[in-house]
C-alpha positions in Angstrom: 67.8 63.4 42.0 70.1 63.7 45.4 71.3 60.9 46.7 71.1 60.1 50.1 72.9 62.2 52.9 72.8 64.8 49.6 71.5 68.4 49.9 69.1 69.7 47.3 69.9 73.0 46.0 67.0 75.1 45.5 68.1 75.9 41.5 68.4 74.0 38.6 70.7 74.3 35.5 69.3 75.7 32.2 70.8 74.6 28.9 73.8 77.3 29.1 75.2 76.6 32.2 73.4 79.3 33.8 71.3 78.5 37.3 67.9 79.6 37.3 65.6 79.5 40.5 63.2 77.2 40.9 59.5 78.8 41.6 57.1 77.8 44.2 59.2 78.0 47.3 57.8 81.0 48.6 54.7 81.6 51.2 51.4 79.4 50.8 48.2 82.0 51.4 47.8 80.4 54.9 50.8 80.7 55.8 50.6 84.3 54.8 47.4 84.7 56.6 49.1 83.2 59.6 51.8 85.9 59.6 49.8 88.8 59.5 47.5 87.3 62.1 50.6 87.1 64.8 51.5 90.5 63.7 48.4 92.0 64.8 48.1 90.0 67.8 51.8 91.4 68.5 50.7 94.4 67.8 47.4 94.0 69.9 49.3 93.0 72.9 52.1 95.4 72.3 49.4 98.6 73.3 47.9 96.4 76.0 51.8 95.8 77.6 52.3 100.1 77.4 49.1 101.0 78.3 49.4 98.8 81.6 53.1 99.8 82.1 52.4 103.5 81.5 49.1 103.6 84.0 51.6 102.0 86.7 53.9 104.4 86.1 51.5 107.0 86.3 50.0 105.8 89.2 53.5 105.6 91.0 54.0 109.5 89.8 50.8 110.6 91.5 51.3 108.6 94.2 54.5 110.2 95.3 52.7 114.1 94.6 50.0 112.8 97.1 52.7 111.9 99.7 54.6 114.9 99.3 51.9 117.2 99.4 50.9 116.0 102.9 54.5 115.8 104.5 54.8 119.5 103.1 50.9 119.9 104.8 52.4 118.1 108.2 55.6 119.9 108.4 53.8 123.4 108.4 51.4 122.2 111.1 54.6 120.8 113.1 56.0 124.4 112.4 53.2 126.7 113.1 52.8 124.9 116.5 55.9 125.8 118.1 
């Protein structure tokens, strides 16, 4: 038993000096269920994030062809005028 102020190592001693780890330190099957749910919710909000990114992106692209396509429209009008 530790005393107090003592830290617990996670193995224990067999009869030849040799540690051997204890068992039941690992996940609990909620906590596992837990994991994988925040994965796909990462995952979930991950495409949502790119998807809104890449359609503003997108957007911005088209919106400079529109621009440019009537400045190059304007300028030959201004041209063919004089």
């Amino acid at each position: 038993m530790a005393r107090r102020n003592q830290t617990v190592e996670p193995w224990t001693e067999t009869g030849g000096g040799v540690p051997e780890r204890r068992h039941g330190s690992g996940l609990h099957v909620l906590d596992a269920v837990l994991v994988a749910g925040a994965v796909v919710v990462a995952v979930v909000l991950a495409f949502a994030v790119l998807n809104v990114l890449a359609g503003l992106v997108w957007f911005a692209v088209k919106t400079v062809v529109v621009i440019a396509v009537i400045a190059a429209v304007v300028g030959l009008l201004v041209r063919r005028r004089r």
